[in-house]
N, CA, C and O atoms as a Tinker XYZ file with bonds, in Angstrom:
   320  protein
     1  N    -14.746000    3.313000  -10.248000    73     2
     2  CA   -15.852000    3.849000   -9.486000    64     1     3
     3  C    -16.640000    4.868000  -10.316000    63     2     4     5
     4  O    -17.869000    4.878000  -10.241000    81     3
     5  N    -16.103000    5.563000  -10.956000    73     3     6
     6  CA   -16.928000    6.907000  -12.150000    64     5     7
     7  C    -17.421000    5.923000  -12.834000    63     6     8     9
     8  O    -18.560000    6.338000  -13.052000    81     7
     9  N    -17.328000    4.685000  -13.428000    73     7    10
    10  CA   -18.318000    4.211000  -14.417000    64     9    11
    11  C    -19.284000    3.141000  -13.766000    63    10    12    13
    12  O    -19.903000    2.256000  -14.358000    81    11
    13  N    -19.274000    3.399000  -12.533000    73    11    14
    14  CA   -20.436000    2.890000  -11.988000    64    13    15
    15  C    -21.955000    3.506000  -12.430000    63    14    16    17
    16  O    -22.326000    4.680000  -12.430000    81    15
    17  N    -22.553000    2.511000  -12.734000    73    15    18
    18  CA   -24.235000    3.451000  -13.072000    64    17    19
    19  C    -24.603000    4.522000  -11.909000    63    18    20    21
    20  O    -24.974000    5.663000  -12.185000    81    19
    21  N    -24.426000    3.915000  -10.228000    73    19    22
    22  CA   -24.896000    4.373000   -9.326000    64    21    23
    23  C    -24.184000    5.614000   -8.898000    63    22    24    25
    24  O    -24.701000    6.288000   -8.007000    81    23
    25  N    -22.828000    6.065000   -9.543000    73    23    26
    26  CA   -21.682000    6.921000   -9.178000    64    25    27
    27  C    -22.246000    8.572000   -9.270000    63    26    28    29
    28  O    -22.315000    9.216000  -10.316000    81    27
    29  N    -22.645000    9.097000   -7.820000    73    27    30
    30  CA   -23.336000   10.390000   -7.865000    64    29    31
    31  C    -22.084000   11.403000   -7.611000    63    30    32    33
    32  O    -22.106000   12.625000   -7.758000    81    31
    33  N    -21.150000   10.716000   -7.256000    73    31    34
    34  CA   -20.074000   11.748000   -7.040000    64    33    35
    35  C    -18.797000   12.466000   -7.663000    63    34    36    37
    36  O    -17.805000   11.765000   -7.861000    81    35
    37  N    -18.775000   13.261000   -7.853000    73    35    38
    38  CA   -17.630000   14.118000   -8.476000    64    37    39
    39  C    -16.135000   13.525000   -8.523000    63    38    40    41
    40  O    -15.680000   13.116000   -7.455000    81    39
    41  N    -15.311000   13.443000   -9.712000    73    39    42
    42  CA   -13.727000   13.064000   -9.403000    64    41    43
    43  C    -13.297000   13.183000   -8.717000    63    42    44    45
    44  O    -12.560000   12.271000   -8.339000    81    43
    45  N    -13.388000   14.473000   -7.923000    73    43    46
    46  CA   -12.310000   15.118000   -7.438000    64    45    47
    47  C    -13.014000   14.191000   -5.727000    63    46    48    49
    48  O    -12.264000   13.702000   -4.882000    81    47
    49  N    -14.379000   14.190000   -5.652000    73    47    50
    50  CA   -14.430000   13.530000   -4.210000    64    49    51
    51  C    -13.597000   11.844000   -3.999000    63    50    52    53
    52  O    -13.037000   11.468000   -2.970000    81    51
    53  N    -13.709000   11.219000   -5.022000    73    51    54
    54  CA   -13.158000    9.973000   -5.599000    64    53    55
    55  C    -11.566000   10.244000   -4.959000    63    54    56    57
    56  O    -11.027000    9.576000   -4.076000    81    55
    57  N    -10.953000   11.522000   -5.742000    73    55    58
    58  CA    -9.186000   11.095000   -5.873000    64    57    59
    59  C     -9.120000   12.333000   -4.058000    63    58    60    61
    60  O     -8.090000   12.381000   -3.386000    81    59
    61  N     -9.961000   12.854000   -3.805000    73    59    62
    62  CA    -9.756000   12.884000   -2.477000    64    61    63
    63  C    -10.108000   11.564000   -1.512000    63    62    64    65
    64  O     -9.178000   11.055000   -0.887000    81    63
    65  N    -11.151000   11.138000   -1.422000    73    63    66
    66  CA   -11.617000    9.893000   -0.700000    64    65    67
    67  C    -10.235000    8.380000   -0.808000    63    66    68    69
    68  O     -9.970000    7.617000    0.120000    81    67
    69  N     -9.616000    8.363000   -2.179000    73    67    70
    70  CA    -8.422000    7.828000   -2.271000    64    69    71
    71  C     -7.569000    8.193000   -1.432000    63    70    72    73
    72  O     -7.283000    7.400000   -0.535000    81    71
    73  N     -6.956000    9.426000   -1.482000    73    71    74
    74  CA    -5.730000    9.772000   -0.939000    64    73    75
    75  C     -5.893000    9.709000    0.241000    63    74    76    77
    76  O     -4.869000    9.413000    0.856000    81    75
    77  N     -7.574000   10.011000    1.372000    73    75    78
    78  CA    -7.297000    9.925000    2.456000    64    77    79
    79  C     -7.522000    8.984000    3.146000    63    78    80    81
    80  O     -7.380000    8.993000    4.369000    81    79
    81  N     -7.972000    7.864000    2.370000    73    79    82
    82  CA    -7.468000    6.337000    2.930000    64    81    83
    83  C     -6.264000    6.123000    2.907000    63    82    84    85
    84  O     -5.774000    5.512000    3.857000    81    83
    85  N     -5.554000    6.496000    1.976000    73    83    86
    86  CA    -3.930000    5.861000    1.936000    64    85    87
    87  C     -3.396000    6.406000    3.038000    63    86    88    89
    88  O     -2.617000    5.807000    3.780000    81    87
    89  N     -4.025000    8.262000    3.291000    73    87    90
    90  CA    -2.982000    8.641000    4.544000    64    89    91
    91  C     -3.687000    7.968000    5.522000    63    90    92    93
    92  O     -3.274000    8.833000    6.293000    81    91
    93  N     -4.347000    7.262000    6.223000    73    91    94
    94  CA    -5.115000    6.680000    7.193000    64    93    95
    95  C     -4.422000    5.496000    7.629000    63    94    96    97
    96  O     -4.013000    5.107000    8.723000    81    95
    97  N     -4.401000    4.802000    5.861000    73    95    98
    98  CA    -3.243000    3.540000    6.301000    64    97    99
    99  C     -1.765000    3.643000    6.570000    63    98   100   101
   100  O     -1.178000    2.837000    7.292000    81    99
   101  N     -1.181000    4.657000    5.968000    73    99   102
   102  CA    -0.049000    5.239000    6.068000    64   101   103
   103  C      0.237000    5.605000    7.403000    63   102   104   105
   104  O      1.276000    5.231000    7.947000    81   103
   105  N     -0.840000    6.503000    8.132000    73   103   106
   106  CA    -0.519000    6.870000    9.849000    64   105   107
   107  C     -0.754000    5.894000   10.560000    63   106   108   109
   108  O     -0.351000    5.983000   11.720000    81   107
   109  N     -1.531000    4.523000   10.117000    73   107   110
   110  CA    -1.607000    3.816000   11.093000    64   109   111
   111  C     -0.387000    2.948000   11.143000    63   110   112   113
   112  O      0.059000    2.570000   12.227000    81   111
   113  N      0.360000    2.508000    9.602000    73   111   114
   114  CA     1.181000    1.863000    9.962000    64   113   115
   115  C      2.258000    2.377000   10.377000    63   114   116   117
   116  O      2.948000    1.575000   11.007000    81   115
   117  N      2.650000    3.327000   10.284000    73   115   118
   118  CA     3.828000    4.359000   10.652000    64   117   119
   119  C      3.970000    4.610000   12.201000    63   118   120   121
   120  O      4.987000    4.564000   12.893000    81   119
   121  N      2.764000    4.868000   12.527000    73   119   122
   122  CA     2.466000    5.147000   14.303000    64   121   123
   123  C      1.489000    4.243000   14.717000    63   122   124   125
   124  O      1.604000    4.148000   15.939000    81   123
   125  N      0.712000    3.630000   14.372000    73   123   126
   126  CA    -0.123000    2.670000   15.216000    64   125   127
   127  C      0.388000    1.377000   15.043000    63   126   128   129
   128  O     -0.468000    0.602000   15.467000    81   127
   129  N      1.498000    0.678000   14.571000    73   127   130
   130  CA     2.258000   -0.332000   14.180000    64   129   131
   131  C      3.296000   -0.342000   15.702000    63   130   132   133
   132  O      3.247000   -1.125000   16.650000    81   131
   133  N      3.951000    0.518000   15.535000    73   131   134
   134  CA     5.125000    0.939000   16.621000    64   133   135
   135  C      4.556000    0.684000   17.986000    63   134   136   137
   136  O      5.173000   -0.007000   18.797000    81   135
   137  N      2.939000    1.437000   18.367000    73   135   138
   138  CA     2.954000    1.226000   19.577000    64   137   139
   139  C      2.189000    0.008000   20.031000    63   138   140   141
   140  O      2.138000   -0.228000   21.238000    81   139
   141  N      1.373000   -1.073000   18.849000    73   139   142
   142  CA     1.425000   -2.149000   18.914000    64   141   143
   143  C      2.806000   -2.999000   19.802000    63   142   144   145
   144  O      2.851000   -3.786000   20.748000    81   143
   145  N      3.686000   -2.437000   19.035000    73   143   146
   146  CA     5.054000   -3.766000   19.174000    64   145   147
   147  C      5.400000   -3.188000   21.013000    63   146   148   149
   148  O      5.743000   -3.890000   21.965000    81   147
   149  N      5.171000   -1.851000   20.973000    73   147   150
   150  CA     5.587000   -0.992000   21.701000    64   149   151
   151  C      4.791000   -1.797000   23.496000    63   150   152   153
   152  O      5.267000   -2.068000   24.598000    81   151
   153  N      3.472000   -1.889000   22.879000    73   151   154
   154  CA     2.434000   -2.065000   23.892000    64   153   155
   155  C      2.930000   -3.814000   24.255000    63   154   156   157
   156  O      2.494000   -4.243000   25.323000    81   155
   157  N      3.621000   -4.587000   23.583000    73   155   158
   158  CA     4.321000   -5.972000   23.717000    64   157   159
   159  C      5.619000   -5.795000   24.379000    63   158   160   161
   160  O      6.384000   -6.730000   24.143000    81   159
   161  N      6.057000   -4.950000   25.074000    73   159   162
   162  CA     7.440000   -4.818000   25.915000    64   161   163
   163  C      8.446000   -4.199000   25.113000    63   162   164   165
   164  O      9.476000   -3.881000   25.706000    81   163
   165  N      8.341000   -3.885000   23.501000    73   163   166
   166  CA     9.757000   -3.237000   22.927000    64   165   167
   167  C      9.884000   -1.696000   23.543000    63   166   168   169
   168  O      9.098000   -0.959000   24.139000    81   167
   169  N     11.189000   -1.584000   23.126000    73   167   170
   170  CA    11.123000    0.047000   23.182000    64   169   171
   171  C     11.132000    0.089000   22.016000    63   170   172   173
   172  O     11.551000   -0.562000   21.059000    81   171
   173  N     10.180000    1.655000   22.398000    73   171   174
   174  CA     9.826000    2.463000   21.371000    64   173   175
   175  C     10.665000    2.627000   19.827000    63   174   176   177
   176  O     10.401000    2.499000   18.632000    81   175
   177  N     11.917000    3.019000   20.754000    73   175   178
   178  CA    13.089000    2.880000   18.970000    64   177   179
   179  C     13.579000    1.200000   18.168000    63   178   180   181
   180  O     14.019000    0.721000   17.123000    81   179
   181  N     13.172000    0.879000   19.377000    73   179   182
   182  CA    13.132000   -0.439000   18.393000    64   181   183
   183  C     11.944000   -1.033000   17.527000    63   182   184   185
   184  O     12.069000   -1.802000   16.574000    81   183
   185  N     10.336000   -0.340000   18.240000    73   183   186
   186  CA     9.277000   -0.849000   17.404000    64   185   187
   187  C      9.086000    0.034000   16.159000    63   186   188   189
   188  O      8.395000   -0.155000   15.158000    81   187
   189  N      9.758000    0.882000   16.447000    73   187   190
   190  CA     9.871000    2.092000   14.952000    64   189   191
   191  C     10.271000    1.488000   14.034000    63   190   192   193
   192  O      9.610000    1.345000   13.006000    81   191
   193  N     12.015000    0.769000   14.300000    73   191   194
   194  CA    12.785000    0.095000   13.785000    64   193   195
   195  C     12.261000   -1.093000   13.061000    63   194   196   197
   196  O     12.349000   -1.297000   11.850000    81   195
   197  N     11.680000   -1.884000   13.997000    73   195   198
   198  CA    10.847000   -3.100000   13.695000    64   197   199
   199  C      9.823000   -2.730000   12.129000    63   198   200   201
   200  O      9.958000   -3.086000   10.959000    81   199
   201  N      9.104000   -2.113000   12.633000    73   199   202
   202  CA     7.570000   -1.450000   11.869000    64   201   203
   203  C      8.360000   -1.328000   10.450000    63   202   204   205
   204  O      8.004000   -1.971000    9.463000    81   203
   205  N      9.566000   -0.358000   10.450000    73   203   206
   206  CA    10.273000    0.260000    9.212000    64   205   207
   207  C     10.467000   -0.935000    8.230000    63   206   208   209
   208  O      9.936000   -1.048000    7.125000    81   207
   209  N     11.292000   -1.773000    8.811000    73   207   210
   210  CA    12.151000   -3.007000    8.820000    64   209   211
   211  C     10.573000   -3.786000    8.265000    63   210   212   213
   212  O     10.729000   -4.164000    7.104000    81   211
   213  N      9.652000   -3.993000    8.604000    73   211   214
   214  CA     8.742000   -4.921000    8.413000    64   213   215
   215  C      7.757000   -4.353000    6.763000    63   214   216   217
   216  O      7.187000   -4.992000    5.878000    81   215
   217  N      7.951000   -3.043000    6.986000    73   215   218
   218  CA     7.263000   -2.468000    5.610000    64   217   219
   219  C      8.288000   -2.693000    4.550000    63   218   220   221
   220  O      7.983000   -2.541000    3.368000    81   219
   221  N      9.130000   -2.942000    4.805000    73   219   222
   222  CA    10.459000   -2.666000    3.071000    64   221   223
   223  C     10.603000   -3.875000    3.142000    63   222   224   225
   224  O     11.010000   -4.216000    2.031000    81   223
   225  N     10.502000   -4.888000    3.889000    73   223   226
   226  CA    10.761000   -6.553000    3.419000    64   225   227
   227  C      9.346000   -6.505000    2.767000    63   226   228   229
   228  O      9.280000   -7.177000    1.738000    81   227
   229  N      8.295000   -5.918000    3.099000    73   227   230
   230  CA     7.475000   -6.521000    2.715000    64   229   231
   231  C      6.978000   -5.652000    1.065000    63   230   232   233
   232  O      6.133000   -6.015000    0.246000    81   231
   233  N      7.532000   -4.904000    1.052000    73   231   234
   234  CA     7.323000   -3.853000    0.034000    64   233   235
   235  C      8.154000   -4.848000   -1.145000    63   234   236   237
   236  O      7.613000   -5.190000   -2.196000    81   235
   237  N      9.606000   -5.250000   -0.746000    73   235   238
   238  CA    10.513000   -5.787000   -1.223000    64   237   239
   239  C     10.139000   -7.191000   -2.329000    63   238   240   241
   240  O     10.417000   -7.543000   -3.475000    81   239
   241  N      9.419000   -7.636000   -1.272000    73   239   242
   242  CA     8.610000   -8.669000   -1.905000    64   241   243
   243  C      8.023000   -8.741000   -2.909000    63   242   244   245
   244  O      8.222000   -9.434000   -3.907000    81   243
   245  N      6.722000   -7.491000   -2.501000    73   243   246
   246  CA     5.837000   -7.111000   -3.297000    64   245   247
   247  C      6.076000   -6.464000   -5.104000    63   246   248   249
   248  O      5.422000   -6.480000   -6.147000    81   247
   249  N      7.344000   -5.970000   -4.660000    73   247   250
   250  CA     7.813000   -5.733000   -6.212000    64   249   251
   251  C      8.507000   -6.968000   -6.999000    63   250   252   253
   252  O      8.195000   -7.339000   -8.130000    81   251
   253  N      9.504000   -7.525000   -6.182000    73   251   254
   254  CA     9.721000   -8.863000   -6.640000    64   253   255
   255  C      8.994000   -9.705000   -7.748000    63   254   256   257
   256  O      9.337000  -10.220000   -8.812000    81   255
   257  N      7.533000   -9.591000   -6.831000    73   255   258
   258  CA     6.411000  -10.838000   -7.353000    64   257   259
   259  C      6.266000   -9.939000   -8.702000    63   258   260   261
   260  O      6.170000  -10.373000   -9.850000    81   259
   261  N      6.270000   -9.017000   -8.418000    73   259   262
   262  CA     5.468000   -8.009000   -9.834000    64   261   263
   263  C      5.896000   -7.918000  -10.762000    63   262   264   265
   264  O      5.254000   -7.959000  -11.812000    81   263
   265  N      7.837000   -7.677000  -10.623000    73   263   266
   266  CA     8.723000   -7.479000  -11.625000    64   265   267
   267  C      9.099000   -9.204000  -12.260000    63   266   268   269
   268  O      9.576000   -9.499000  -13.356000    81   267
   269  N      8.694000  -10.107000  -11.149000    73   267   270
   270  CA     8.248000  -11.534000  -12.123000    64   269   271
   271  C      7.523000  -12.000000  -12.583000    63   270   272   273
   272  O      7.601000  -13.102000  -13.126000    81   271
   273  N      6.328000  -11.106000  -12.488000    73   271   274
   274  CA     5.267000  -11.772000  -13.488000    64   273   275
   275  C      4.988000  -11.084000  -14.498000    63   274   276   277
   276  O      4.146000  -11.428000  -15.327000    81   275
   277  N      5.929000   -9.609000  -14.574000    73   275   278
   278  CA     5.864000   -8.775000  -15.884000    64   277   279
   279  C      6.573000   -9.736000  -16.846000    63   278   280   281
   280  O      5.876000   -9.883000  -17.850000    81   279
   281  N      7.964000  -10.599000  -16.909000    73   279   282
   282  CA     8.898000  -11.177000  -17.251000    64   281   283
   283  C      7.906000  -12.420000  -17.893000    63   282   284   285
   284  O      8.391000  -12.820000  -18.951000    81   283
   285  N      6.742000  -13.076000  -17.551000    73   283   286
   286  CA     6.775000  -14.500000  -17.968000    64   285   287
   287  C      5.553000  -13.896000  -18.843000    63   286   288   289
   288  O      5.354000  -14.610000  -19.826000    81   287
   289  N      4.801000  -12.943000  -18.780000    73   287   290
   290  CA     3.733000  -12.522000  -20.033000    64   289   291
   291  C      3.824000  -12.088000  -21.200000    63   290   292   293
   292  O      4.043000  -10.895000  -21.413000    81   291
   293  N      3.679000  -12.943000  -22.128000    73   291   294
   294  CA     4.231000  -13.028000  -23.596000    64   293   295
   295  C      4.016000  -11.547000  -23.816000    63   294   296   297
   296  O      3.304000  -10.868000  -23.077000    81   295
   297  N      4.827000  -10.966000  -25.129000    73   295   298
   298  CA     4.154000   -9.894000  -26.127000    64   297   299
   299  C      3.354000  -10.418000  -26.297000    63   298   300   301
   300  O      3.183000  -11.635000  -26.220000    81   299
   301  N      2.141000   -8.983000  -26.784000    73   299   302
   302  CA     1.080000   -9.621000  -27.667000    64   301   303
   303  C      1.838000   -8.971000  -29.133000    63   302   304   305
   304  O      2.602000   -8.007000  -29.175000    81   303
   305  N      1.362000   -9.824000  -30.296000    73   303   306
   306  CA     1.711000   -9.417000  -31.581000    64   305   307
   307  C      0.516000   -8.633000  -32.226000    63   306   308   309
   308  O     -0.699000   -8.826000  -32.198000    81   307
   309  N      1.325000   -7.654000  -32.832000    73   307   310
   310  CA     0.432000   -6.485000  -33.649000    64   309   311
   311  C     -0.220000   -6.842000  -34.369000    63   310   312   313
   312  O      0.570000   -7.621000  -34.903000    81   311
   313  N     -1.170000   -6.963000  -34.954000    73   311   314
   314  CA    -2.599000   -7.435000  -35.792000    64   313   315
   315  C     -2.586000   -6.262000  -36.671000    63   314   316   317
   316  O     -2.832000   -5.286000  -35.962000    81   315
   317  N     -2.370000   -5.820000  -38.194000    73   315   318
   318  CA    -2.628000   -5.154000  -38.883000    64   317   319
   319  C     -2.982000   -5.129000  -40.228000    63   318   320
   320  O     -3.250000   -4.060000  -40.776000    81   319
């Protein structure tokens, strides 16, 4: 985003404007996830449970894929 031609704004608005999307997505999935499941007949300690349970499989995954596609990309060889 800073090496945008059009970029009028300061770093620091950038790595704030970052962080407070993440906490945005972070509170929603943490508490607006739960009372989703919540608002479908669970109880509450179970849609917590659920929500928790649904972010680390899926987190789980997500590193999985990552830590296998670090594995199949050749070195590059040094050119000197």
């Amino acid at each position: 985003m800073m090496k945008r031609t059009q970029n009028d704004k300061s770093k620091l608005f950038h790595f704030m404007s970052f962080y407070a999307m993440s906490m945005l997505l972070g509170m929603f999935l943490f508490i607006g996830c739960p009372w989703i499941y919540y608002a479908f007949g669970f109880s509450l300690e179970s849609a917590i449970l659920m929500t928790a349970a649904t972010i680390n499989i899926h987190h789980f995954m997500v590193d999985g894929y990552i830590w296998r596609s670090k594995k199949k990309k050749k070195p590059v060889a040094a050119t000197t």
